[in-house]
BAFI-339773 format. One record per residue: chain; x, y, z of N, C-alpha, C in turn; residue number from 1; residue in one letter. Coordinates in steps of 0.05 Angstrom, whole numbers. Example, Ala and Ser with C-alpha at 12.3 -4.5 7.8 and 13.67 -1.06 7.14 Angstrom:
  chaine      nu      nv      nw     cau     cav     caw      cu      cv      cw  num  residu
       A     264    -114     156     246     -90     156     264     -66     156    1       A
       A     257     -45     142     273     -21     143     258       1     157    2       S
END
This chain:
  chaine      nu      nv      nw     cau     cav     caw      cu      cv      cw  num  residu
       A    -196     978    -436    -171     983    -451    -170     965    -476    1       X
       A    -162     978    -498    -170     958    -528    -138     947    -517    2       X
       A    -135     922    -542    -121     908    -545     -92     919    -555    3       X
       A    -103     935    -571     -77     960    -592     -68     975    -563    4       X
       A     -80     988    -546     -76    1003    -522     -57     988    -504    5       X
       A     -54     964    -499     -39     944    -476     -22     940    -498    6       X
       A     -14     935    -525       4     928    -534      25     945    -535    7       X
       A      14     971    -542      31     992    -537      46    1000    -511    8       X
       A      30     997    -492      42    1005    -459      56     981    -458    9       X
       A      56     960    -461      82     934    -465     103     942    -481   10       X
       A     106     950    -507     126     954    -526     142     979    -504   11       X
       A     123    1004    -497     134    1026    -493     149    1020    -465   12       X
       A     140    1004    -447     150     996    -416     181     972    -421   13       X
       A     171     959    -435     194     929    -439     217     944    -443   14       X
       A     234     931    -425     265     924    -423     273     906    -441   15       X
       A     256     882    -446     274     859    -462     242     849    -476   16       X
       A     254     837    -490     229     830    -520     210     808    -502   17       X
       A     183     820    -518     164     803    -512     139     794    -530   18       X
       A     124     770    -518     116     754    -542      93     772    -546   19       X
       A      70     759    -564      51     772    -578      32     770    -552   20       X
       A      36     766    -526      10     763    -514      15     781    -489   21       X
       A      43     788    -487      53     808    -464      78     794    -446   22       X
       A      86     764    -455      89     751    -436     131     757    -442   23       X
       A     141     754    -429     172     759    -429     181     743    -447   24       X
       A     201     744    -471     209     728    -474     238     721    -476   25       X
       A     245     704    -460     274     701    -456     288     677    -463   26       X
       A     309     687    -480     323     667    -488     346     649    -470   27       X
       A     343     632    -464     362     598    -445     391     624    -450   28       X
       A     401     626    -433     436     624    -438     447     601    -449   29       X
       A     464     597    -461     478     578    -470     502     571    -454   30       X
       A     511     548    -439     526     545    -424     550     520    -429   31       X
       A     580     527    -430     596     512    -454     610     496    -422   32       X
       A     607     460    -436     621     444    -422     653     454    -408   33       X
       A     657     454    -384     687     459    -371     696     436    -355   34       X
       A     719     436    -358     733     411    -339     741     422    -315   35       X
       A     743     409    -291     748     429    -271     780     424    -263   36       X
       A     794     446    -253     816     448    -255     833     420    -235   37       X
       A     811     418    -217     816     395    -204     820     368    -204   38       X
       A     804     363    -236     794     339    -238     817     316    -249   39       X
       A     815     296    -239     842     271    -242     838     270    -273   40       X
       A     819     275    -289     827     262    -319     812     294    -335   41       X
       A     821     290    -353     803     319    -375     791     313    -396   42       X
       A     782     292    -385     744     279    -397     719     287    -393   43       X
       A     703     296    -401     677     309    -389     658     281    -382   44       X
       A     648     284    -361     637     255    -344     614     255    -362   45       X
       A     617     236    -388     588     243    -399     597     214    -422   46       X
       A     576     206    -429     573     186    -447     588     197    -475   47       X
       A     611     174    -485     624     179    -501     621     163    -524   48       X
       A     608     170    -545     597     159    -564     611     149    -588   49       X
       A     605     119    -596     631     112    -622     610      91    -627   50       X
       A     631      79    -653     615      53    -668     625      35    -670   51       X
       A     610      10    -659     622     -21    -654     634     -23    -684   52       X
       A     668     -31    -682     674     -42    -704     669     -65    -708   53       X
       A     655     -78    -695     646    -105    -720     617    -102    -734   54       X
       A     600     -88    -719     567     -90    -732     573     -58    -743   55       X
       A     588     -32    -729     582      -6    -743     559       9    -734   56       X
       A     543      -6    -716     524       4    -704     540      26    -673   57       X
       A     522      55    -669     521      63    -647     531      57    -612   58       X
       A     549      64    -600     558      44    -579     561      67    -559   59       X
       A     547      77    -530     556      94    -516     579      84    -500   60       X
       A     606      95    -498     618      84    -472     617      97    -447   61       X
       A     617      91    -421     610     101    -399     638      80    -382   62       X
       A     645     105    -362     666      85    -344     651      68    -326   63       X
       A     655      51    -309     645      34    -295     648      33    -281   64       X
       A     634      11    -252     649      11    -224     660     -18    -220   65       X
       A     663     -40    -234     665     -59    -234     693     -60    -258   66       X
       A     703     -85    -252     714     -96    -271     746     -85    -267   67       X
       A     763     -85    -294     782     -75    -293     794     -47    -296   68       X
       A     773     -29    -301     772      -4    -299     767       2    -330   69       X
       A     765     -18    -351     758      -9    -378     728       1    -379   70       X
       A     718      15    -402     700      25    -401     684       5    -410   71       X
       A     646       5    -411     632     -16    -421     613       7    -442   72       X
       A     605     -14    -467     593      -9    -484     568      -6    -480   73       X
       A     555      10    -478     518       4    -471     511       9    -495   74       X
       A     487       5    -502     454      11    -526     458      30    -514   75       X
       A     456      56    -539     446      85    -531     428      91    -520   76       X
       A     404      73    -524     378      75    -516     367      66    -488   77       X
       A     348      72    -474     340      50    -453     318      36    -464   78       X
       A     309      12    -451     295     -12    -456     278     -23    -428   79       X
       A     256     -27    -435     236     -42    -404     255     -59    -407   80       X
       A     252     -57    -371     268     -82    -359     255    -109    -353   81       X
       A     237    -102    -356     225    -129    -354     236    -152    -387   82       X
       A     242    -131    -406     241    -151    -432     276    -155    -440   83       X
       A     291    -149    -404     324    -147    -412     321    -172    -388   84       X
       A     341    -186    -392     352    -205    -373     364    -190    -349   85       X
       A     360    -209    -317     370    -194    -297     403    -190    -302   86       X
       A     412    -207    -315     442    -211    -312     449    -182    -332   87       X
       A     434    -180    -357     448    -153    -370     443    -128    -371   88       X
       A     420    -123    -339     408     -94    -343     433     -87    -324   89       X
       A     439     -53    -336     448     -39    -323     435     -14    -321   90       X
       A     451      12    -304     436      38    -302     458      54    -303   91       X
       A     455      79    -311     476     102    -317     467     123    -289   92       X
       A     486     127    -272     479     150    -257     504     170    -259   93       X
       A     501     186    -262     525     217    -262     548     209    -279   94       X
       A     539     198    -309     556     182    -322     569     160    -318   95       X
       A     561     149    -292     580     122    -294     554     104    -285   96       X
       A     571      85    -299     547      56    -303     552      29    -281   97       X
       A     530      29    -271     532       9    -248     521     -21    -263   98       X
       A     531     -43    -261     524     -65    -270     498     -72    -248   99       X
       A     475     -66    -251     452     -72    -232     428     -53    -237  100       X
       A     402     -65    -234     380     -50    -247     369     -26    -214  101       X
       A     363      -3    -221     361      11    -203     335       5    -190  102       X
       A     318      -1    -202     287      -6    -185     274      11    -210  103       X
       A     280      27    -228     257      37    -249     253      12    -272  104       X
       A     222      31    -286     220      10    -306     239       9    -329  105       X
       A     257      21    -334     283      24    -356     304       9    -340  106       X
       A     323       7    -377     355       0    -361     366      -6    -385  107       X
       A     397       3    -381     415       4    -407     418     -35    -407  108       X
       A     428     -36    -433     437     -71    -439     462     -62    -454  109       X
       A     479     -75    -448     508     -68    -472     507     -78    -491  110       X
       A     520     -71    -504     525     -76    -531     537    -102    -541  111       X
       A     544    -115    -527     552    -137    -539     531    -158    -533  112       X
       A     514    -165    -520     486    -176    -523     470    -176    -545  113       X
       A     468    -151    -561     455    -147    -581     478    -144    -609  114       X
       A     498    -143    -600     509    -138    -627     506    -159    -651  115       X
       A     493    -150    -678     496    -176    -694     508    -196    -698  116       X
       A     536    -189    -704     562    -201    -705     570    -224    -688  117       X
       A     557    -227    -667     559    -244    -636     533    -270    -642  118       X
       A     539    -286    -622     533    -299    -622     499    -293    -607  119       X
       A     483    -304    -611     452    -294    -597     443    -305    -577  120       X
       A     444    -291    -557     429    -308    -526     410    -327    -534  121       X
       A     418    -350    -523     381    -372    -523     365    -364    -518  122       X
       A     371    -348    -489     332    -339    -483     333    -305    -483  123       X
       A     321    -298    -512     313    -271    -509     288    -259    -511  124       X
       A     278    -236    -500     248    -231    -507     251    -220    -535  125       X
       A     215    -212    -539     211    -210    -574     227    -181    -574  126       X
       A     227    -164    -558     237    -139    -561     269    -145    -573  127       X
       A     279    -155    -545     308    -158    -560     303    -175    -583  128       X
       A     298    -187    -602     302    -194    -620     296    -180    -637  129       X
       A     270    -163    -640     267    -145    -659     288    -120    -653  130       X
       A     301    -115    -638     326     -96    -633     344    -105    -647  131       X
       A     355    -139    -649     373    -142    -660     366    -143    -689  132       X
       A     343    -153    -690     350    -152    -725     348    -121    -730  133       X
       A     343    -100    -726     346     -83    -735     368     -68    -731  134       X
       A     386     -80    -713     417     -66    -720     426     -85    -737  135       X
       A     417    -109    -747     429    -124    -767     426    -116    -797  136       X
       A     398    -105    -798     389     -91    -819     407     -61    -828  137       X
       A     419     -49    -802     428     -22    -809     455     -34    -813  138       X
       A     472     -57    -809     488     -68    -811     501     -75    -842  139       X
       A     484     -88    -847     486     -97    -875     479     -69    -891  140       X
       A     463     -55    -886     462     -32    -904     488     -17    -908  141       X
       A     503     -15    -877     527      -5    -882     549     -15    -898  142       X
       A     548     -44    -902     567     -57    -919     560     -48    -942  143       X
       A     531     -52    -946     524     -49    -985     535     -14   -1001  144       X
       A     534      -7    -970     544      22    -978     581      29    -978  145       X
       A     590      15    -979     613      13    -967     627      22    -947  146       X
       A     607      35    -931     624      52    -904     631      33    -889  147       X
       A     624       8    -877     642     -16    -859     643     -38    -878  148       X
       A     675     -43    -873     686     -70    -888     685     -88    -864  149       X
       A     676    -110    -874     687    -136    -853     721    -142    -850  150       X
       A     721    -140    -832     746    -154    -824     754    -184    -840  151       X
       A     787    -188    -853     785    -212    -858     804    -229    -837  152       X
       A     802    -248    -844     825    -268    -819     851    -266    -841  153       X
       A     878    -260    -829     902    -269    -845     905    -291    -844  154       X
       A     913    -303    -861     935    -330    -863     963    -334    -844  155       X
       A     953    -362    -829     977    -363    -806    1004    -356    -814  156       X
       A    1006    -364    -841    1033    -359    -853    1048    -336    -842  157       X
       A    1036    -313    -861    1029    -279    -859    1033    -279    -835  158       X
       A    1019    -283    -815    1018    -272    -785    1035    -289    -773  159       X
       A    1051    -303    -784    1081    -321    -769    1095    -306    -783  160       X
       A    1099    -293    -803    1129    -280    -822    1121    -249    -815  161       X
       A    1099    -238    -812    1098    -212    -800    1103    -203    -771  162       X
       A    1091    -223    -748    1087    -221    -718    1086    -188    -709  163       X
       A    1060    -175    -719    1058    -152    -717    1032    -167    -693  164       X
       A    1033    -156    -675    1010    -159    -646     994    -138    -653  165       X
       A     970    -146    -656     944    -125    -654     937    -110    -632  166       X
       A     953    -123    -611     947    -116    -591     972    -110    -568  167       X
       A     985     -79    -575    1013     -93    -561    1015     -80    -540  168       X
       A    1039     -92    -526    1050     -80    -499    1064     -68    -504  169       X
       A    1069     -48    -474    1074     -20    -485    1087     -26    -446  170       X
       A    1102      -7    -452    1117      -9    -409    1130      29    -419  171       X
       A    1111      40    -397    1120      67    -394    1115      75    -367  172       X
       A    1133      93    -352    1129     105    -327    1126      73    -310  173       X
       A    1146      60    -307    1145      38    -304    1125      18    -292  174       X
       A    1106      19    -317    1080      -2    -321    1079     -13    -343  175       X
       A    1066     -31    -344    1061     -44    -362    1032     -48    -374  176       X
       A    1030     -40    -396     997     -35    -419     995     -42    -427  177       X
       A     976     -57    -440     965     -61    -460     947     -48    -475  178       X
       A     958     -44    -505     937     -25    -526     918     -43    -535  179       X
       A     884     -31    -547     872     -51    -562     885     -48    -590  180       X
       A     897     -25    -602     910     -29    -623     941     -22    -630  181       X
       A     950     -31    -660     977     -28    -661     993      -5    -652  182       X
       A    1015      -5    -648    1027      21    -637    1029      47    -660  183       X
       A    1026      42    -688    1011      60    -703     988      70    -704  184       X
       A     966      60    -692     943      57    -701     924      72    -673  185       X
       A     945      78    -658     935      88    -626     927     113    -640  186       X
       A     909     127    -640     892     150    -633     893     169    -615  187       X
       A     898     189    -618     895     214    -602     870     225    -599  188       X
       A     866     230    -575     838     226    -552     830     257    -552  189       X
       A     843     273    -553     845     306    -556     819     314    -565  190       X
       A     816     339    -556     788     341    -581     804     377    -597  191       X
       A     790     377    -619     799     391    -636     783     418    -636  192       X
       A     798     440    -646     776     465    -641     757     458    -659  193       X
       A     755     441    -676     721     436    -686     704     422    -670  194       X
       A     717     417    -648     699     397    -629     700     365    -638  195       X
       A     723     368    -650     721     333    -666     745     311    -647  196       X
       A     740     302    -644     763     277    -637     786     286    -660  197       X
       A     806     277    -648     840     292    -664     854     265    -682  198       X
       A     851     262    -702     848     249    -724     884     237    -727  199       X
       A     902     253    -703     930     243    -710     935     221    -691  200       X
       A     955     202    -695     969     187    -682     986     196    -656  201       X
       A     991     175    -636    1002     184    -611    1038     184    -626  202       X
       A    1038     166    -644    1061     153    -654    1070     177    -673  203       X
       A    1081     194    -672    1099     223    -692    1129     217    -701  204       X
       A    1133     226    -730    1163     225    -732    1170     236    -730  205       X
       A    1158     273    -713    1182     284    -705    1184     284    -673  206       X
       A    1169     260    -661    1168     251    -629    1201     231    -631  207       X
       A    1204     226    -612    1224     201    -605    1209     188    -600  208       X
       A    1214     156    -622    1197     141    -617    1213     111    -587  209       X
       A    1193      98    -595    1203      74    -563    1215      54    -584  210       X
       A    1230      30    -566    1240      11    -582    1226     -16    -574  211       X
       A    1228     -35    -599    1219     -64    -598    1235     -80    -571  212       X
       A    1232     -92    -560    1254    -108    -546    1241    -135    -534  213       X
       A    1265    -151    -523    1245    -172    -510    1253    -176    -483  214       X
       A    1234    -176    -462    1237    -167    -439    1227    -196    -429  215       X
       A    1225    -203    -402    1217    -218    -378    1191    -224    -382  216       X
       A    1169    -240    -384    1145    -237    -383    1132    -226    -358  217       X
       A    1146    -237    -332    1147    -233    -306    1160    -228    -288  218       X
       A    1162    -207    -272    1186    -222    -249    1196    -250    -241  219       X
       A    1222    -264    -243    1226    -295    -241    1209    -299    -213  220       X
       A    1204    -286    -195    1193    -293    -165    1159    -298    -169  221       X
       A    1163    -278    -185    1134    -290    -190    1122    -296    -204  222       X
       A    1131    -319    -229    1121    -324    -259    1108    -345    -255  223       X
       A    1081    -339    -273    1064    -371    -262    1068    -389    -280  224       X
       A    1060    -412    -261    1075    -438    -290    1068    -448    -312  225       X
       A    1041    -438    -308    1017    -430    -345    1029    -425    -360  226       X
       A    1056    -389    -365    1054    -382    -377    1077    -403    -399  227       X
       A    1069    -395    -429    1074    -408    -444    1111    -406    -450  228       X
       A    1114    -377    -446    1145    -371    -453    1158    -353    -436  229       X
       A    1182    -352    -423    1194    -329    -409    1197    -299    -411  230       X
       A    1199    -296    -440    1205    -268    -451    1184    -256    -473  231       X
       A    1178    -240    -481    1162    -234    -497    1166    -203    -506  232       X
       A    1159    -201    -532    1162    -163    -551    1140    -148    -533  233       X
       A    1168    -130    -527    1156     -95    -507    1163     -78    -530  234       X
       A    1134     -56    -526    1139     -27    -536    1154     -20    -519  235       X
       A    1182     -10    -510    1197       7    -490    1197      34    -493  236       X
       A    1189      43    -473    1186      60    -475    1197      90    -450  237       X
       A    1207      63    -432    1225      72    -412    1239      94    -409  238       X
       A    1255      98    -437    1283     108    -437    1275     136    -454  239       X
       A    1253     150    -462    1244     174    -468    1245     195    -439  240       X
       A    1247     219    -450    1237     234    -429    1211     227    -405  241       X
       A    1209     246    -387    1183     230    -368    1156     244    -390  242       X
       A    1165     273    -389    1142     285    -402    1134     270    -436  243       X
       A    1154     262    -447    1146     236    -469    1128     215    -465  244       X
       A    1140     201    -436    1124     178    -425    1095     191    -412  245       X
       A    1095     217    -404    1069     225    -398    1052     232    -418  246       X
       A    1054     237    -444    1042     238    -467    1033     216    -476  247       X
       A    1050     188    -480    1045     162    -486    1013     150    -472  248       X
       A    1024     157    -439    1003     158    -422     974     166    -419  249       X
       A     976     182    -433     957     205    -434     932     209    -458  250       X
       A     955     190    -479     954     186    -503     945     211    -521  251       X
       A     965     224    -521     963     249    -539     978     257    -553  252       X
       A     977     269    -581     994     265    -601    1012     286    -593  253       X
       A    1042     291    -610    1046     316    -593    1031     348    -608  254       X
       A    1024     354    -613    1007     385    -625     993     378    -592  255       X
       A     976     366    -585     962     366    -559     977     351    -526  256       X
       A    1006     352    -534    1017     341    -509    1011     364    -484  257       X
       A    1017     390    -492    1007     406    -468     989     425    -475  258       X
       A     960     413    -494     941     435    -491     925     433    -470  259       X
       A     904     452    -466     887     447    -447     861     438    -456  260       X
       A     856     434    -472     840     422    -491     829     393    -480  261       X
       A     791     389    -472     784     370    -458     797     348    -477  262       X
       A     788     315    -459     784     287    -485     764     283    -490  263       X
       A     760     274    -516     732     271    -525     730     236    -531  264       X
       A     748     214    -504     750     195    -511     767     181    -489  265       X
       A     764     149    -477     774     149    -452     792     136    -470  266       X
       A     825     136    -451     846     130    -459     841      88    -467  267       X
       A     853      82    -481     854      51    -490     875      28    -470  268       X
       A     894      47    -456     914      31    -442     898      23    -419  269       X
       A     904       1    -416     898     -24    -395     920     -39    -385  270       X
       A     914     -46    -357     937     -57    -343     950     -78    -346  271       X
       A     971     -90    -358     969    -113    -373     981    -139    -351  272       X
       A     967    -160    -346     964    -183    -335     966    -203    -348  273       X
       A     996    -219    -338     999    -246    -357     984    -261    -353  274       X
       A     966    -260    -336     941    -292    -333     917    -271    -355  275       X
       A     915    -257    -349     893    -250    -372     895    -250    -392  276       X
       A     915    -231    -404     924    -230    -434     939    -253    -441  277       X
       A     947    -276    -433     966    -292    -449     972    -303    -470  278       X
       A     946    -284    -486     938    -295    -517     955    -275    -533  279       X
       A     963    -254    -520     971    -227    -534    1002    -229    -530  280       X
       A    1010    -252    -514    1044    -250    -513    1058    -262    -533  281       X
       A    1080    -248    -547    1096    -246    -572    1120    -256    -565  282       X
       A    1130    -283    -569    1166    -284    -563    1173    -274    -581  283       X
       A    1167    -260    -601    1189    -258    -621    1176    -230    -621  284       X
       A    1192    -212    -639    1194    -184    -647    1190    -174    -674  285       X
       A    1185    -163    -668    1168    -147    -706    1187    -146    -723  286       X
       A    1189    -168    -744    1202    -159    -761    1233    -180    -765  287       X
       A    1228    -191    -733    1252    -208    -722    1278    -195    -726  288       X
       A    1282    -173    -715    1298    -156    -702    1304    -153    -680  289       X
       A    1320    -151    -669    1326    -143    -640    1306    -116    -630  290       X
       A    1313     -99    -641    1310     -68    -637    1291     -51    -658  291       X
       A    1266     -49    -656    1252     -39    -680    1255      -4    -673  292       X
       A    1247      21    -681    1248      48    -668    1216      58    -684  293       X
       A    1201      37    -693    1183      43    -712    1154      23    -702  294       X
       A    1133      37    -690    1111      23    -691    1098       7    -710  295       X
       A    1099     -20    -719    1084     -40    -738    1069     -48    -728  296       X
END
């Protein structure tokens, strides 16, 4: 049988297209991420990707099993473990990251080990060092380009006549949080029909916003004797609706308070602890007001 003869009894027999040699050729289905209806959060269990604001370099976050339930920064990449310290290898399994090397020759190192900006382990191998200078190198490129500004330090002054907290508390559904940033500056976690992270604030003026106040640092029964002052500036947020306070929670602006729309980002609120945070407690109030209705 010539070659022209089999190609033809292929063309004339095939159901579905095939290559130049007879062989099937079938195209992958394409199969689109779903949350399951069950699931406690509407995050897809998968490495969530952003950039260290101080170096601007690449940062995966992954939840954890350790710690306070915040998420940890890993190197996108993996690295022989032999050339990572035992103390900073970790491993990623089914998206979540175990602080401990699994037994292979890889393993994630976080990001703050290598970040430029930090201070540099004494004892590192040549790998990590040639890792770091070269996020130091993409570092500085990013400055010369202007896409990351350095941070500057304010003047105590400024930051005594402003007392805007970088980092504030927030008490909703009666808890108490702490944001890593200002109560303007919170982010909506949403993802957008472009598939993008949702570019608006949790904080809306046509939401009801929460008020400044100064509350208890502690229950009196149980205030430890460290802490520096009794009372300190709450985002309140109490006195909104619940479904308000479940948005806050949730951290979603309102356009996405009840979509069904995954997050493309784990929420920032953390449980706030006066022996931990005690650096972040405010006696005084934004603005030195009693009552602010406005995130600063």
């Amino acid at each position: 049988m010539s070659p022209a003869t089999f190609t033809a009894m292929c063309s004339a027999n095939a159901s579905s297209p095939r290559r130049w040699d007879g062989t099937p050729a079938r195209t992958p289905r394409s199969r689109s991420l779903r949350v399951a209806p069950d699931s406690p959060t509407r995050l897809v269990r998968s490495a969530q990707s952003g950039r260290c604001p101080d170096c601007g370099n690449r940062v995966d976050w992954h939840p954890r099993t350790d710690g306070d339930g915040r998420p940890v920064g890993l190197h996108p990449q993996e690295l022989p473990a032999a050339a990572v310290p035992a103390v900073s290898r970790w491993h990623v399994s089914s998206g979540i990251a175990h602080p401990a090397h699994d037994g292979t020759p890889w393993c994630r190192i976080p990001h703050t080990a290598l970040c430029p900006t930090r201070s540099a382990p004494a004892a590192r191998s040549p790998q990590l060092t040639t890792l770091r200078r070269h996020l130091a190198l993409h570092t500085r490129r990013l400055i010369n380009n202007g896409t990351l500004t350095t941070p500057t330090t304010p003047l105590a002054s400024d930051a005594t006549q402003s007392c805007r907290p970088d980092r504030p508390i927030a008490q909703l559904l009666g808890v108490r949080y702490i944001a890593n940033h200002p109560i303007n500056a919170i982010q909506c976690v949403a993802q957008t029909r472009q598939r993008h992270r949702c570019t608006r604030p949790v904080l809306d003026d046509h939401a009801p916003p929460g008020t400044w106040s100064l509350l208890p640092t502690t229950p009196l029964s149980s205030r430890p004797p460290s802490l520096p002052v009794d009372r300190m500036a709450v985002y309140d947020l109490t006195h909104l609706p619940y479904t308000e306070q479940l948005r806050w929670r949730h951290q979603h602006c309102p356009g996405h308070a009840t979509s069904s729309a995954a997050d493309l980002a784990l929420t920032e609120w953390e449980p706030f602890d006066p022996r931990l945070h005690h650096l972040h407690i405010h006696p005084r109030l934004p603005g030195g007001t009693r009552t602010q209705h406005h995130g600063t």
